[in-house]
N, C-alpha and C positions, 0 to 999 in steps of 0.2 A: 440493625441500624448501623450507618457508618461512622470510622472513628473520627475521630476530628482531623488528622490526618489524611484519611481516605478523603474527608469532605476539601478539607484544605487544597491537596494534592491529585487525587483521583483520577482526576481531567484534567491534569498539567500537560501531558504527550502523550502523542500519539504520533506512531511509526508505521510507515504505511509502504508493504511489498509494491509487488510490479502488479500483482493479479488483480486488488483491486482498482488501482487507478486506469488499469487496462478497461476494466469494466465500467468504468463511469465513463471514461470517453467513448466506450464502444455502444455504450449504452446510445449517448448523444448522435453518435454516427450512425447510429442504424434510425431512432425514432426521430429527428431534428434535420439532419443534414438527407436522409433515406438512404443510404448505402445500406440495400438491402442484402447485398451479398456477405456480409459479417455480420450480419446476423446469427446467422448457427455458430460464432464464436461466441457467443455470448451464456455465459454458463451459472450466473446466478444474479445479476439485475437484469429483470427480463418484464418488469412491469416501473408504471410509474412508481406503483405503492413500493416497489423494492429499491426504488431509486432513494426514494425518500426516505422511507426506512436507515439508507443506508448514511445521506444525511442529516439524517435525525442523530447519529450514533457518534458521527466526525464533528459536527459541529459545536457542541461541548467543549471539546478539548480547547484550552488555550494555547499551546502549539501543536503544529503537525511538521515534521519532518521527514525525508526518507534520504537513501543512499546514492550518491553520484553512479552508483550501478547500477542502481534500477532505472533512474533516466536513461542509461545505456543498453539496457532492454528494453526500455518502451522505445527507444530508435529504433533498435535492430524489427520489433512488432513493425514499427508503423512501417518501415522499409520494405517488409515481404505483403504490404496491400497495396491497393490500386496506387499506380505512381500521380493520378489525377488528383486523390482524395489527399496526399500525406500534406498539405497545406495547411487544408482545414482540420486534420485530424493535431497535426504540431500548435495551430490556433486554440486548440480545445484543451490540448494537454495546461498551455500555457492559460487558458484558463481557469480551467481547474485549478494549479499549482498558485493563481493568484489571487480566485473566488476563496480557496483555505490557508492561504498564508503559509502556504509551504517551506519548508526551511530544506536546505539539503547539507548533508553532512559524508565529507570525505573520511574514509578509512582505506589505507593506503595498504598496498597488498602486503609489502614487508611486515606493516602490524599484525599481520591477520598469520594465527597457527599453520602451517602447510598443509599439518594433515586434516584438517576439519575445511581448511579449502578442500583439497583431493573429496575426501565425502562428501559435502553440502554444496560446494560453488563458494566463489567469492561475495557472488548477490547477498546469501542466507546467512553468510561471517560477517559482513559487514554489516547488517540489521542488528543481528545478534550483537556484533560489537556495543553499538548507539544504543541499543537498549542496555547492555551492563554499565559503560559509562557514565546514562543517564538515571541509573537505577535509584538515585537519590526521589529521584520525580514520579515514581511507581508507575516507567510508560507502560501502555499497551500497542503491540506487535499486531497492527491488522494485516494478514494474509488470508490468498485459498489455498495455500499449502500444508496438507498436514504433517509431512516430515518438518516441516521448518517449526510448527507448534509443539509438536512434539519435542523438538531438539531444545525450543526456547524452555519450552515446560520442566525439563529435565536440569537447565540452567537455574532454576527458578526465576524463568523473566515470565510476565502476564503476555498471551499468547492469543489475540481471538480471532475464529475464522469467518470470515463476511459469510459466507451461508451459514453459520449457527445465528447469526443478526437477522434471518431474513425468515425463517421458520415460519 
């Protein structure tokens, strides 16, 4: 049973990498828009039931935020696709980001350790950052990365991977 904390808190935030949100638009682009060609990017919502699934899991949460760097990687994604699609694919993102109330949060490279940039990138410091900052709020770290789980798990920040959601 959860503590009254957990219930209180639980599904305060939720922090969300680049991998999943790549995947809910890709998802949209390949079944809604037909850009069949990105398809075989698509590496774990690959059904409706995994769509929903997925959320079923986000939508709980009373905020969702991610980092000014990962919007910077899903530019640089949509950039290397069709230059015909990146309209509706920027449409989607921007849907998404307003269907979950997305919040974003800067962390500015001077804040961030060198050398855990050097190993991890500035994307996976800057998450990690928002999640210690917000630790008061017990977030969860959604990623498909398991180095970035791992590294958060070791922080003791809560760490889950969208394919352990979709099992």
């Amino acid at each position: 049973m959860p503590s009254s904390f957990e219930r209180e808190h639980g599904r305060a935030l939720l922090i969300l990498d680049t991998g999943p949100i790549r995947e809910l638009v890709l998802f949209h682009a390949v079944y809604h828009f037909k850009f069949q060609r990105l398809k075989s990017y698509l590496q774990f919502i690959r059904s409706p039931e995994s769509y929903d699934q997925c959320g079923n899991f986000i939508r709980p949460f009373r905020r969702k935020t991610t980092s000014a760097s990962v919007v910077c990687e899903i530019n640089h994604w949509i950039r290397e696709t069709e230059p015909t699609g990146q309209l509706k694919l920027w449409n989607r993102v921007y849907d998404e980001f307003r269907n979950m109330g997305m919040d974003e949060d800067v962390v500015k490279l001077l804040d961030m350790d060198s050398s855990s940039v050097a190993r991890s990138g500035p994307v996976d410091v800057s998450l990690l950052e928002i999640a210690k900052k917000q630790s008061g709020l017990s977030p969860i770290l959604l990623t498909i990365d398991r180095p970035l789980q791992c590294e958060g798990q070791q922080a003791g920040l809560r760490v889950q991977l969208i394919q352990d959601l979709l099992c």
